[in-house]
KOLRO-721766 format. One line per 5 residues: for each residue x, y, z of N, C-alpha, C. Coordinates in steps of 0.2 Angstrom, whole numbers, plus 5000, padded with zeros to 4 digits. Layout:
X,Y,Z,X,Y,Z,X,Y,Z | ...
//
This chain:
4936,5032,4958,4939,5030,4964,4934,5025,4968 | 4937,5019,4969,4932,5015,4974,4931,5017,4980 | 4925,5017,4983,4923,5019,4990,4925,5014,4994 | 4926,5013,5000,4927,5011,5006,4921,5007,5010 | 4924,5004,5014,4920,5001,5019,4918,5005,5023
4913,5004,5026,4912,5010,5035,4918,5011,5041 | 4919,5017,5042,4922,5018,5047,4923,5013,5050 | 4932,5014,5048,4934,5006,5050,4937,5005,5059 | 4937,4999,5061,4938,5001,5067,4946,4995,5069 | 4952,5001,5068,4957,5001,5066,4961,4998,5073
4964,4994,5076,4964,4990,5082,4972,4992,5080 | 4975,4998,5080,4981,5001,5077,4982,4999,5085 | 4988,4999,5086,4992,4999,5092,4998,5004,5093 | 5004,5003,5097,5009,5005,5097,5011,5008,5089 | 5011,5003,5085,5013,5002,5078,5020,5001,5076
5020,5001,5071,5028,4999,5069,5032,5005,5070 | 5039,5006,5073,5045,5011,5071,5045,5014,5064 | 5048,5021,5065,5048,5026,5060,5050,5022,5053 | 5050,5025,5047,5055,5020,5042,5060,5022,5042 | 5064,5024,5046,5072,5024,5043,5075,5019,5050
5068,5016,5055,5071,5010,5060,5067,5007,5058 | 5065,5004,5054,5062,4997,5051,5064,4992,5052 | 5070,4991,5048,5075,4986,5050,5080,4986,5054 | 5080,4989,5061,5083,4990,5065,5080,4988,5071 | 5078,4982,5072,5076,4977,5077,5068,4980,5078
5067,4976,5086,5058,4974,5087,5058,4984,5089 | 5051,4986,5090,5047,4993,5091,5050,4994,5100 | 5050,5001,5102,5052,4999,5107,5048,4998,5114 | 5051,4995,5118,5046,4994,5123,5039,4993,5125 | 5035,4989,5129,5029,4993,5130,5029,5000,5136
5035,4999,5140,5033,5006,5144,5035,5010,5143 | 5037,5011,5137,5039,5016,5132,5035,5019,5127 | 5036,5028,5128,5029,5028,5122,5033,5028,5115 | 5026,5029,5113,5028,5028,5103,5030,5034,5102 | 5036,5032,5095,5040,5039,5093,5036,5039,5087
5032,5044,5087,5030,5047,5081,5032,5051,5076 | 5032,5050,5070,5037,5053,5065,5034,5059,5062 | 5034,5066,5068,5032,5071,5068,5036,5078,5070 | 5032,5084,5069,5033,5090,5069,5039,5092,5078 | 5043,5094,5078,5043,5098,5083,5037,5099,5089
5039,5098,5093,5032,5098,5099,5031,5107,5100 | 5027,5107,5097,5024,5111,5099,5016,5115,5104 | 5015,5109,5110,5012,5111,5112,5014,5108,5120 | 5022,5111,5121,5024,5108,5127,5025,5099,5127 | 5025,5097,5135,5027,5092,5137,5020,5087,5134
5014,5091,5136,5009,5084,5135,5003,5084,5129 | 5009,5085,5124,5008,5082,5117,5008,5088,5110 | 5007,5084,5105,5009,5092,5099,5005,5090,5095 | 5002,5100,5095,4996,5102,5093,4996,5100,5083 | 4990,5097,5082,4989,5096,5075,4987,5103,5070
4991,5104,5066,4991,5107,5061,4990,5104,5054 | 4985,5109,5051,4982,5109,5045,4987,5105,5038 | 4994,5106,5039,4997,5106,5035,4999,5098,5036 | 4999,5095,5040,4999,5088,5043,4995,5084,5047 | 4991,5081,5041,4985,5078,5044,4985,5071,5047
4989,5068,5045,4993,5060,5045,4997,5060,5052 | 4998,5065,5057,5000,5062,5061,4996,5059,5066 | 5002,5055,5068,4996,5050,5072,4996,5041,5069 | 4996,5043,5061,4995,5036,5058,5000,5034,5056 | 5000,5027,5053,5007,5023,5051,5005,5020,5044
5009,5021,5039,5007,5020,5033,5013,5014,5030 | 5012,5010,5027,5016,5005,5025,5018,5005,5017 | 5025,5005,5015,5023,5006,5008,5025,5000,5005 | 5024,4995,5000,5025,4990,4998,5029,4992,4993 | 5031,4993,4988,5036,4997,4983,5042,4997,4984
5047,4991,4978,5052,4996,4979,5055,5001,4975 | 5056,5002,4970,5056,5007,4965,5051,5013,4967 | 5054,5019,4969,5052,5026,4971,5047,5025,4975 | 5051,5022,4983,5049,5020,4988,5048,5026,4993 | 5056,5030,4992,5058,5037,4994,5054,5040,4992
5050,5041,4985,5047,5046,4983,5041,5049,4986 | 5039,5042,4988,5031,5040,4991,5032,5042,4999 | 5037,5038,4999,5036,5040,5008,5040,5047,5009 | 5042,5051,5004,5043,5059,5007,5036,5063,5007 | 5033,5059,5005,5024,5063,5000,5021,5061,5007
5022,5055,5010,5020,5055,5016,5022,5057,5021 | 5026,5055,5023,5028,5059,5028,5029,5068,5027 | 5028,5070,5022,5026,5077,5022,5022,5079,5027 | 5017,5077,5025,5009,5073,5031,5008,5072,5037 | 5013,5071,5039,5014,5067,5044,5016,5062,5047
5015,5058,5043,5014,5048,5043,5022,5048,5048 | 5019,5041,5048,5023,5038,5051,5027,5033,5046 | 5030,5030,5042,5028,5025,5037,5034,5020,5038 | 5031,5014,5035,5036,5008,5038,5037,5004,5029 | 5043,5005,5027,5044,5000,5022,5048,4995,5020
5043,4992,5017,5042,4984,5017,5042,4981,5010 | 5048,4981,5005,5047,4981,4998,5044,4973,4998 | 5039,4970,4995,5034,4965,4993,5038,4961,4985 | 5043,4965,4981,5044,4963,4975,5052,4967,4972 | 5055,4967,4971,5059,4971,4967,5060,4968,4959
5061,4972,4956,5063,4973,4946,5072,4972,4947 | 5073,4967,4944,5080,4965,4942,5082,4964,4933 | 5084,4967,4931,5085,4967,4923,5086,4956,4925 | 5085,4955,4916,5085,4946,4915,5093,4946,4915 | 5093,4941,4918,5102,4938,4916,5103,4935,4910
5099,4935,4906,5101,4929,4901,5100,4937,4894 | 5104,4944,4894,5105,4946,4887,5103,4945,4882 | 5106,4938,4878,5108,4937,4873,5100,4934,4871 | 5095,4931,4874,5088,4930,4872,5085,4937,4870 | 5085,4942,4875,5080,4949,4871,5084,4951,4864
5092,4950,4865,5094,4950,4858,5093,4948,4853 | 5091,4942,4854,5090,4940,4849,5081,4941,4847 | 5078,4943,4853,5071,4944,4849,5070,4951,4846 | 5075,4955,4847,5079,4961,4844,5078,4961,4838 | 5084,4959,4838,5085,4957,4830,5081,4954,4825
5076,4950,4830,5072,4946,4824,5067,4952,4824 | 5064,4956,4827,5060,4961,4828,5062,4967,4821 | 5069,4969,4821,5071,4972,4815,5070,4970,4808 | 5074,4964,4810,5073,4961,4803,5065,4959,4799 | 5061,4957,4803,5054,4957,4801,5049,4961,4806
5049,4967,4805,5045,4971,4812,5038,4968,4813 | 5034,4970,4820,5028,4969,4821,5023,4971,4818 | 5019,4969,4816,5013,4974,4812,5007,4975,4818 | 5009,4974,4825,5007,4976,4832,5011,4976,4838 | 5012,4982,4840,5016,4980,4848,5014,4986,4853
5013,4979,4858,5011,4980,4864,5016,4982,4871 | 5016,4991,4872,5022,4992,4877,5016,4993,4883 | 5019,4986,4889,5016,4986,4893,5019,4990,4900 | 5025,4993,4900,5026,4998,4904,5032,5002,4901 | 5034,5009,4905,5036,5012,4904,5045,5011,4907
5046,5008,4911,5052,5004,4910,5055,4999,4909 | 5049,4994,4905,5053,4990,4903,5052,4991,4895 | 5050,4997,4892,5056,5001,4885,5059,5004,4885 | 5060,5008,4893,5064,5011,4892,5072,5006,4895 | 5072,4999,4896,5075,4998,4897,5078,4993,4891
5073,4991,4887,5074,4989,4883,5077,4993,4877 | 5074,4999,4876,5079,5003,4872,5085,5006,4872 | 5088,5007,4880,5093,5006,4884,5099,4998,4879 | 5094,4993,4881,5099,4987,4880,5103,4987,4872 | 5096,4989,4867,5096,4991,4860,5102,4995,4858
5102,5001,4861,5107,5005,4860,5114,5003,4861 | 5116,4998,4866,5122,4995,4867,5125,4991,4862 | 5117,4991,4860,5117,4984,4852,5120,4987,4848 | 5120,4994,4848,5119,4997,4841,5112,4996,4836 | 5107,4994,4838,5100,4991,4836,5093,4997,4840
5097,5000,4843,5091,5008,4845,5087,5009,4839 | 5091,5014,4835,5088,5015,4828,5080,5010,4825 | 5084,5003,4823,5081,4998,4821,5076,4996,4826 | 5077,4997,4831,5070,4994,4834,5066,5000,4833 | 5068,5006,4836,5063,5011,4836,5056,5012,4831
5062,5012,4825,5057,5009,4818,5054,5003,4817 | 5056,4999,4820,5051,4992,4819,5046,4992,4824 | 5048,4996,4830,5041,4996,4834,5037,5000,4832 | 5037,5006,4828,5033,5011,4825,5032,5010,4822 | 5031,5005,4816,5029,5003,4810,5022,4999,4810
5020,4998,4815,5013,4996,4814,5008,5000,4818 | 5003,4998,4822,4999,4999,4828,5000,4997,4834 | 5002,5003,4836,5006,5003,4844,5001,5004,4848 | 5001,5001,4857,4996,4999,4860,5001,5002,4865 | 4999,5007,4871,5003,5007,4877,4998,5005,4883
4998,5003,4886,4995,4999,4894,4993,5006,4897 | 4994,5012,4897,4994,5015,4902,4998,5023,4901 | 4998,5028,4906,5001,5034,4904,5009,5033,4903 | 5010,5030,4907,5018,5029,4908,5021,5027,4903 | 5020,5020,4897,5018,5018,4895,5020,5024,4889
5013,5027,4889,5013,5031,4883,5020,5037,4881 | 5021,5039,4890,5027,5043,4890,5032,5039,4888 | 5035,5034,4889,5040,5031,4887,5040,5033,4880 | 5034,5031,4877,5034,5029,4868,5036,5035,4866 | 5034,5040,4868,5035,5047,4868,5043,5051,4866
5047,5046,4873,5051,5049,4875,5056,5045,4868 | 5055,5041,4865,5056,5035,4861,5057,5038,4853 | 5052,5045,4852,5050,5046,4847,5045,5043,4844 | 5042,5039,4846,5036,5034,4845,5030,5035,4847 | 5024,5034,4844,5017,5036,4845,5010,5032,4847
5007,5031,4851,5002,5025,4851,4998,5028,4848 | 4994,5022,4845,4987,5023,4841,4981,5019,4845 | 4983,5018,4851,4976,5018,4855,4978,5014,4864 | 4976,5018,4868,4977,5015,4875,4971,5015,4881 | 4970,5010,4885,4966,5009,4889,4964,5014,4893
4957,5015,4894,4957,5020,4900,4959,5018,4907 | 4957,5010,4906,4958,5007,4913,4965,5007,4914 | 4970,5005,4909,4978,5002,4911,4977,4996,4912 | 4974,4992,4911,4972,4985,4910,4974,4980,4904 | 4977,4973,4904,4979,4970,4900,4973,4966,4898
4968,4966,4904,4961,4960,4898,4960,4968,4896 | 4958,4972,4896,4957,4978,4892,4959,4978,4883 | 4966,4978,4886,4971,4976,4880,4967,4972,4875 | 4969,4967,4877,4967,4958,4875,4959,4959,4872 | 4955,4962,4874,4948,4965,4873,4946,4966,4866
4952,4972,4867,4954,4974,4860,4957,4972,4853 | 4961,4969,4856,4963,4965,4852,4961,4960,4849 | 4958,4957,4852,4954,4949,4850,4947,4953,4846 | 4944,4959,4848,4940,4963,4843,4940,4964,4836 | 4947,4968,4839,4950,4969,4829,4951,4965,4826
4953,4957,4830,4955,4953,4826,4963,4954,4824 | 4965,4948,4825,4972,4946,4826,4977,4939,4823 | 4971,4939,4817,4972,4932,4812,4976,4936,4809 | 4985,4933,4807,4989,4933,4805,4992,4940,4806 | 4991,4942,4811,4996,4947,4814,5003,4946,4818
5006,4950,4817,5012,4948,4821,5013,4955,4826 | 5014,4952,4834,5012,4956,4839,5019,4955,4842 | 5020,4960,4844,5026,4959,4849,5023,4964,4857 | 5025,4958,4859,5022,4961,4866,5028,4962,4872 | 5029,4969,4875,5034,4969,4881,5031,4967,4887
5033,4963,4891,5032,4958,4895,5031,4963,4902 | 5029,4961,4907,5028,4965,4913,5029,4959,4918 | 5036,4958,4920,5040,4956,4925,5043,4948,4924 | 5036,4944,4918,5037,4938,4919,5033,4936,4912 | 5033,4930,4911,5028,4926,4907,5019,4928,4909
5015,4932,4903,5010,4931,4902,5003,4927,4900 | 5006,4921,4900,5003,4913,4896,4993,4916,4894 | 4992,4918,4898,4985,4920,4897,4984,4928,4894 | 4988,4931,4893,4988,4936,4887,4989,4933,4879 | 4998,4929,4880,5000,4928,4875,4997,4922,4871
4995,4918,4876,4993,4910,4872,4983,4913,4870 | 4982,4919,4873,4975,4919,4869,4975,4923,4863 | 4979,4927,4861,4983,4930,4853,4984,4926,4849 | 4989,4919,4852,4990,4914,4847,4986,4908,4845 | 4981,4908,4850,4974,4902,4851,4970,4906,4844
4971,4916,4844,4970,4919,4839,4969,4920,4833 | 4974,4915,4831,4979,4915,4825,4984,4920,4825 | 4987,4924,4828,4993,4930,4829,4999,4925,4829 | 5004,4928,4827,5012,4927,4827,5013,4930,4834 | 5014,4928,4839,5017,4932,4846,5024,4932,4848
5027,4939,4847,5037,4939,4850,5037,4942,4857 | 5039,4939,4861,5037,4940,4866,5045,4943,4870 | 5046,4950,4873,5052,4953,4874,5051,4953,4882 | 5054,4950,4885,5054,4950,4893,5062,4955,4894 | 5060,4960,4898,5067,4966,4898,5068,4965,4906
5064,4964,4912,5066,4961,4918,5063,4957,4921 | 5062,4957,4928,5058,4951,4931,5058,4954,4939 | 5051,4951,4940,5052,4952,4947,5053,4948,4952 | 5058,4949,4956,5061,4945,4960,5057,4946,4968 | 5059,4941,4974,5057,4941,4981,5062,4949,4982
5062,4952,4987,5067,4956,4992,5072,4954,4993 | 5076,4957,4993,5085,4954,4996,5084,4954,5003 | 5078,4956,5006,5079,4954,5013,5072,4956,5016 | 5071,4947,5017,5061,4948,5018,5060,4948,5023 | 5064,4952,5027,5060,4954,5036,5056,4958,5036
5060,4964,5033,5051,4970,5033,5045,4967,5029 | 5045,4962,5026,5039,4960,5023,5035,4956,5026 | 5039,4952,5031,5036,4949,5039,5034,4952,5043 | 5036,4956,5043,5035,4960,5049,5028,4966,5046 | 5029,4967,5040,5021,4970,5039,5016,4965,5040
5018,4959,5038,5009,4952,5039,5010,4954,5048 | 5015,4953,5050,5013,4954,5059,5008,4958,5059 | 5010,4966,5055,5007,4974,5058,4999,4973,5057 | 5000,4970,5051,4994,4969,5047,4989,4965,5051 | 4992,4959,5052,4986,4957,5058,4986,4959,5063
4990,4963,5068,4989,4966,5073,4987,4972,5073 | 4986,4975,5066,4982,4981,5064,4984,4986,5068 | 4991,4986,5068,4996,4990,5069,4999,4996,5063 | 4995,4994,5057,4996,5000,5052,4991,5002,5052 | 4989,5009,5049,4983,5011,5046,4980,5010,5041
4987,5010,5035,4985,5010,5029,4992,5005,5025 | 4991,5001,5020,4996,4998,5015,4994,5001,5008 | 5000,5003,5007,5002,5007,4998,5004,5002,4995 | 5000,5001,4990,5000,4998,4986,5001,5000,4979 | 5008,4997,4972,5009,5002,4968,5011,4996,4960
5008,4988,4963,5008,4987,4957,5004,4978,4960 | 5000,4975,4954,4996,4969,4956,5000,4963,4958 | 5008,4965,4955,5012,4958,4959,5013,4960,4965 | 5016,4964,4967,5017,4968,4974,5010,4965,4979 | 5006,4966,4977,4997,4966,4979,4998,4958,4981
4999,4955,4974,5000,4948,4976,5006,4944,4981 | 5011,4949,4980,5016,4947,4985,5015,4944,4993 | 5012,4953,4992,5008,4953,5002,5006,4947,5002 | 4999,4944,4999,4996,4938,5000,4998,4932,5001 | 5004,4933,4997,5007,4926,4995,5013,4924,5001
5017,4930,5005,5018,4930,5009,5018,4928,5015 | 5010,4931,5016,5004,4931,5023,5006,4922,5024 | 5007,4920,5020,5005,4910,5021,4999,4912,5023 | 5000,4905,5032,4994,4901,5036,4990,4910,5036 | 4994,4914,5037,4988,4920,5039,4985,4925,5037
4985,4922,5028,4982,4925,5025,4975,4927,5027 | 4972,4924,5028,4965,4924,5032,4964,4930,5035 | 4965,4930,5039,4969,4937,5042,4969,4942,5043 | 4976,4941,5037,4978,4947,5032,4969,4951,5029 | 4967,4946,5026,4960,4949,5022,4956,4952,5027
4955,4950,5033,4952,4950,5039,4951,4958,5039 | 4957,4959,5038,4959,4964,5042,4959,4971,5037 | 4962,4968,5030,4959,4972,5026,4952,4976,5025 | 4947,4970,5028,4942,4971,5028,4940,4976,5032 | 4942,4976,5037,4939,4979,5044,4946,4982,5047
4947,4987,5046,4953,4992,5051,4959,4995,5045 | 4961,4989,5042,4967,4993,5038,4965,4993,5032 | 4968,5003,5030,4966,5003,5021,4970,5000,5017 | 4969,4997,5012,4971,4995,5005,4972,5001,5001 | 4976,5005,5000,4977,5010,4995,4981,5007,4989
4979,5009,4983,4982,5004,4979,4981,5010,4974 | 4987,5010,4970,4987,5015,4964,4983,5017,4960 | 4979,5010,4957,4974,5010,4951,4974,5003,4950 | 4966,5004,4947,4961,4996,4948,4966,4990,4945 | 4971,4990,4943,4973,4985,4943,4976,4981,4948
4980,4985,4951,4984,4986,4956,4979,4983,4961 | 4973,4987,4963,4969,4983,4966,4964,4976,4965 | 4964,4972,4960,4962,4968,4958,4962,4960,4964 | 4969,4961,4964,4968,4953,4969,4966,4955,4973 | 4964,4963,4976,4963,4961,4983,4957,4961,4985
4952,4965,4978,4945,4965,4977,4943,4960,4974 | 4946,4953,4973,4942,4948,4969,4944,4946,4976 | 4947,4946,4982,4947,4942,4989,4940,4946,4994 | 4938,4948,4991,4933,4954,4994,4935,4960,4998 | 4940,4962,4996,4944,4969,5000,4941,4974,4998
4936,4979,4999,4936,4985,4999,4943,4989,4996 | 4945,4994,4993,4951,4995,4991,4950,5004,4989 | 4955,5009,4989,4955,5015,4988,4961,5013,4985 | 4957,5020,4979,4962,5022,4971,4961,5028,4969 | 4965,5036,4967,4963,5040,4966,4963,5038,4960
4957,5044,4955,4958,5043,4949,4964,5043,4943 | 4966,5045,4945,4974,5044,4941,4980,5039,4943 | 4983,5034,4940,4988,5031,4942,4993,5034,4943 | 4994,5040,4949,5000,5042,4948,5001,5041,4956 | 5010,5042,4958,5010,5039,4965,5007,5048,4970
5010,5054,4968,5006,5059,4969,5001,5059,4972 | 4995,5056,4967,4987,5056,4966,4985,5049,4972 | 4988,5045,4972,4988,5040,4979,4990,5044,4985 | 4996,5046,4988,4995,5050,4993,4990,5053,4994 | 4990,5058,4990,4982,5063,4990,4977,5058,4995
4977,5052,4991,4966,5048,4993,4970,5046,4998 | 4978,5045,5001,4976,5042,5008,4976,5048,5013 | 4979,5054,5010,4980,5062,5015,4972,5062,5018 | 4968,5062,5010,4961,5063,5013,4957,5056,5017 | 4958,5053,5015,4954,5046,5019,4955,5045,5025
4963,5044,5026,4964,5042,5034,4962,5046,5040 | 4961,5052,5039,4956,5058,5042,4950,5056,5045 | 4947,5052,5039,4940,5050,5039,4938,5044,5043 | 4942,5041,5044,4942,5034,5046,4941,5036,5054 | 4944,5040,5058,4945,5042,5064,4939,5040,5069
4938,5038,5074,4934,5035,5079,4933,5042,5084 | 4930,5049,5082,4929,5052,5087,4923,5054,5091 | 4922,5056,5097,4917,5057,5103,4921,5062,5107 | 4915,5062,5111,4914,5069,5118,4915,5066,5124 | 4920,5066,5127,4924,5062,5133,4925,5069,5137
4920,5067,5145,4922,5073,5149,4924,5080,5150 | 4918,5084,5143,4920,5089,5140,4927,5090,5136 | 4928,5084,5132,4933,5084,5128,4932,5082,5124 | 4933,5084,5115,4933,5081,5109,4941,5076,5110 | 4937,5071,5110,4945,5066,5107,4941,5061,5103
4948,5061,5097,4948,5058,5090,4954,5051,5093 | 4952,5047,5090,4956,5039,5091,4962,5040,5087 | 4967,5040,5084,4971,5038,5078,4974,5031,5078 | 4981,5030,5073,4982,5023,5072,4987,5023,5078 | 4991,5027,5080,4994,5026,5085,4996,5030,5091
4989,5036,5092,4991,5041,5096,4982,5043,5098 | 4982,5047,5102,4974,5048,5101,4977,5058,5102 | 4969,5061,5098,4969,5069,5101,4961,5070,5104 | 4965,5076,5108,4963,5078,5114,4960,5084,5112 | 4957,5088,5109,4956,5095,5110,4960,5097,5104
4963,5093,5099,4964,5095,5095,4975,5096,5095 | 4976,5093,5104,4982,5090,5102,4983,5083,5103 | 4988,5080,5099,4990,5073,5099,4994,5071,5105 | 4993,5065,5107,4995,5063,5112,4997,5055,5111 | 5003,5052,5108,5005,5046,5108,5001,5041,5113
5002,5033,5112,5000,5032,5116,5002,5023,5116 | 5005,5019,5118,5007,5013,5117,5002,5007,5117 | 5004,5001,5117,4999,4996,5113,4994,4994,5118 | 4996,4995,5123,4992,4993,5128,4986,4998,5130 | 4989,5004,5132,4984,5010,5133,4980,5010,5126
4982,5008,5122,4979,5011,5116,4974,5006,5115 | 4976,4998,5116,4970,4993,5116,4964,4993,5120 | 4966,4998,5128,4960,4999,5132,4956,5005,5128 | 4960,5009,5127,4956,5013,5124,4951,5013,5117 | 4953,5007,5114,4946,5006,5108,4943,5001,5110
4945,4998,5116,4940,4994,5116,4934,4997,5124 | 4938,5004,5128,4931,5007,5129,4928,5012,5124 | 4933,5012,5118,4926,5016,5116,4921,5012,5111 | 4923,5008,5109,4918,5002,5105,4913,5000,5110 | 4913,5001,5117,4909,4999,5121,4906,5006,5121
4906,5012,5120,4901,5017,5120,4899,5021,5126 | 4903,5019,5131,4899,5021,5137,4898,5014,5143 | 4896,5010,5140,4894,5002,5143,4902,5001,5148 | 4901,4998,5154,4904,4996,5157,4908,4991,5154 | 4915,4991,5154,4919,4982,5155,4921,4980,5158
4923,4975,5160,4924,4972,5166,4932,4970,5164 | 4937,4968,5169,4943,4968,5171,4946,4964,5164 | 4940,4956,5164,4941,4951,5161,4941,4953,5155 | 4934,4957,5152,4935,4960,5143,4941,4963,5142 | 4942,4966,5147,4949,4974,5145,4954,4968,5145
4955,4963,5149,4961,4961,5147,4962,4957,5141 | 4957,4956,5140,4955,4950,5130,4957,4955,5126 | 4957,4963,5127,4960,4968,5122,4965,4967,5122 | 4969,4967,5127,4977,4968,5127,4978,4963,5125 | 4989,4963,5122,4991,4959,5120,4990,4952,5122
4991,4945,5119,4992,4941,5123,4997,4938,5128 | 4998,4935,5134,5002,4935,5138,5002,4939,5144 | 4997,4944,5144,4995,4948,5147,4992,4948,5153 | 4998,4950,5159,4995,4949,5166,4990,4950,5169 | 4985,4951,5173,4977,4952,5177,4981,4959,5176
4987,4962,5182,4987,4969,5183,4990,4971,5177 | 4989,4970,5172,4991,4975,5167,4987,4979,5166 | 4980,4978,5165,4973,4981,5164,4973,4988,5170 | 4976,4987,5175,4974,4994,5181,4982,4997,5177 | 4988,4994,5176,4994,5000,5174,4991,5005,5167
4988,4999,5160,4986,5002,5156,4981,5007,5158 | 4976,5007,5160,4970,5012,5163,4974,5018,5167 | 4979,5018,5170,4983,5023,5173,4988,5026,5169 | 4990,5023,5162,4992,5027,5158,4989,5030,5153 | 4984,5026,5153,4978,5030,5146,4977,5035,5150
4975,5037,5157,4969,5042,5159,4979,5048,5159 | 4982,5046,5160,4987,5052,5160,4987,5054,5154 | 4987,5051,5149,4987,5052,5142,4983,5058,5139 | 4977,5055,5143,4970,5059,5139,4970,5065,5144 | 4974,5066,5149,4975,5072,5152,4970,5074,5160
4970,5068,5163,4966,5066,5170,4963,5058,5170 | 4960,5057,5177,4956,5050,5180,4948,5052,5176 | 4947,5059,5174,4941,5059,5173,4938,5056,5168 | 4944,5057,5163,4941,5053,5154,4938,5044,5155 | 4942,5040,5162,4939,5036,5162,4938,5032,5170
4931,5029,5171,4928,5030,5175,4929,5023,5179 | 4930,5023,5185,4928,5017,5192,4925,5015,5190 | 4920,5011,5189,4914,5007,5194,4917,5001,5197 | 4914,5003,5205,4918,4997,5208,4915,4992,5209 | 4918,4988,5208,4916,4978,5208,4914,4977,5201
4914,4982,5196,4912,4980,5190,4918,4980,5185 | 4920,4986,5184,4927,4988,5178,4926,4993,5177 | 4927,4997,5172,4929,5002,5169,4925,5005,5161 | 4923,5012,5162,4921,5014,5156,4923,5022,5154 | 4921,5024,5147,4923,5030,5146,4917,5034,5150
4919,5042,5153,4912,5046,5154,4912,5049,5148 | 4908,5047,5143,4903,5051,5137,4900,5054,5138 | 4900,5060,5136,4895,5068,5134,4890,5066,5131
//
């Protein structure tokens, strides 16, 4: 698992709407509080009480993913979450048939004396297509006649599921892994068939052949933009406004997508990965673009999507901004704050006075600072409405403090 940056200082706001309103227009209101994607209230009118069994409430998790989006996000919001999704990529089988076909068949009639299955559905999609052929059989055996290579567990399951067996796989689930090894063993006059992962690999394929290797090269999908890239925009917003807590992350084009995305605000984006929002990313591949951008990044040690929930169940917890306000424990969250241990939503504006008096510690701000927190557009008297909705929030005028002709502070313990 990669470790993290320092307790991050999450400039979460409002946040995005539940995911089943994602794409059902802008979040609501500012003088409206945030709908939290939560338990039954149970702790009356002014707020509900956190339990063990849901740690995540409070926060807003993004999932990038479209293939077992649902799966991901019922793991979270099990939790709590709030979660906003945003597919970055989708898998569309190739239009053109009659090309795998024919690499099909040429794979039968002269099998590989190496093949590389780089994921788990795209053989089994490809075995899927064979069958149609009446060419299942044939392939199954021409793939297993040599030294089989899977990428990964999934991978290996598939081969499995195939009748087929691998004779050696990455711990990492890495393709320069791969490639590692291969160009080790040596690869002069081998014939490799490699199942492609999404697209053309020119930097796998062409260093096999550079090799001396024979390379057949079986593309069974591709991945395509979203059929509708509003929620994807609207994550680079959240992203910069650091209106999410955390981005799921579940594959390196996906990874790439975000970025590519982001365009002019890429910068940003990175910004912010750096400092406030996690990176959770299935497995170091997956993370890769965003650690050669210098993103700190969280992976639990298994690529499974399970095993991801898990490191963000336990991470996001950690991340928390807490202190002793006026004889009261309150913790900060992505879009709520607690109190004594119950939660108390909290909107963009309250919520921007409030990190930014507790970044100050104690230290006085002046009208002018508080208002540099708040969104931009933002009138003089907004800073005394927000301050009158924060201190109701946190459950009196005591949590924060007058000084006259000066501003406003928290009273810490």
């Amino acid at each position: 698992m990669s470790l993290l940056s320092p307790p991050a200082r999450e400039a979460v706001t409002q946040g995005p709407p539940a995911r089943e309103a994602v794409t059902q227009g802008p979040p609501a209101p500012e003088d409206a509080p945030a709908r939290p994607a939560e338990a039954p209230n149970r702790a009356g009118r002014e707020g509900t009480a956190l339990t063990a069994d849901r740690p995540l409430v409070g926060f807003t998790v993004a999932i990038t993913a479209d293939r077992r989006r649902d799966e991901l996000a019922a793991l979270l919001e099990r939790r709590g979450a709030r979660v906003m999704l945003a597919p970055a990529l989708r898998i569309v089988p190739i239009e053109d048939d009659l090309r795998l076909r024919e690499c099909t068949l040429e794979l039968v009639r002269r099998p590989p004396t190496i093949t590389f299955v780089s994921t788990a559905i795209g053989l089994r999609g490809w075995m899927e297509a064979a069958e149609g052929w009446g060419l299942a059989d044939g392939l199954a055996e021409a793939l297993g006649s040599g030294y089989v290579i899977a990428r990964g567990a999934k991978a290996r399951g598939a081969l499995r599921a195939a009748g087929l067996a691998e004779h050696w796989s990455p711990e990492s689930e890495s393709c320069q892994d791969v490639l590692d090894h291969l160009l080790a063993r040596g690869v002069a006059g081998e014939r490799i068939a490699v199942q492609l992962h999404g697209g053309p690999q020119p930097e796998f394929t062409d260093a096999l052949r550079a090799a001396g290797a024979q390379v057949v090269e079986a593309l069974v999908y591709r991945w395509v933009p979203p059929a509708d890239p509003a929620p994807l925009r609207r994550l680079v917003d959240a992203i910069v406004a650091r209106q999410v807590d955390a981005v799921a992350f579940t594959s390196a084009p996906a990874t790439e997508a975000v970025l590519a995305a982001a365009g002019p605000e890429r910068d940003r984006v990175l910004d912010a990965f750096r400092d406030g929002v996690l990176a959770a990313c299935v497995g170091p591949v997956t993370a890769a673009p965003l650690e050669a951008a210098g993103v700190p990044c969280l992976w639990p040690p298994r690529a499974r999507l399970g095993a991801l929930a898990r490191a963000i169940v336990d991470e996001l917890p950690r991340r928390c901004l807490s202190m002793r306000v006026a004889g009261s424990t309150v913790s900060v969250r992505g879009h709520a704050v607690v109190v004594d241990g119950v939660l108390r939503p909290l909107a963009q504006a309250p919520m921007a006075i409030l990190r930014a008096l507790a970044a100050a510690r104690g230290r006085v701000l002046s009208r002018a600072e508080l208002l540099a927190a708040l969104p931009r557009g933002s009138a003089e008297h907004a800073v005394e409405m927000a301050v009158t909705r924060l201190r109701a929030a946190l459950g009196g005028p005591e949590f924060v403090q007058t000084v006259v002709k000066r501003g406003y502070r928290l009273r810490l313990d």
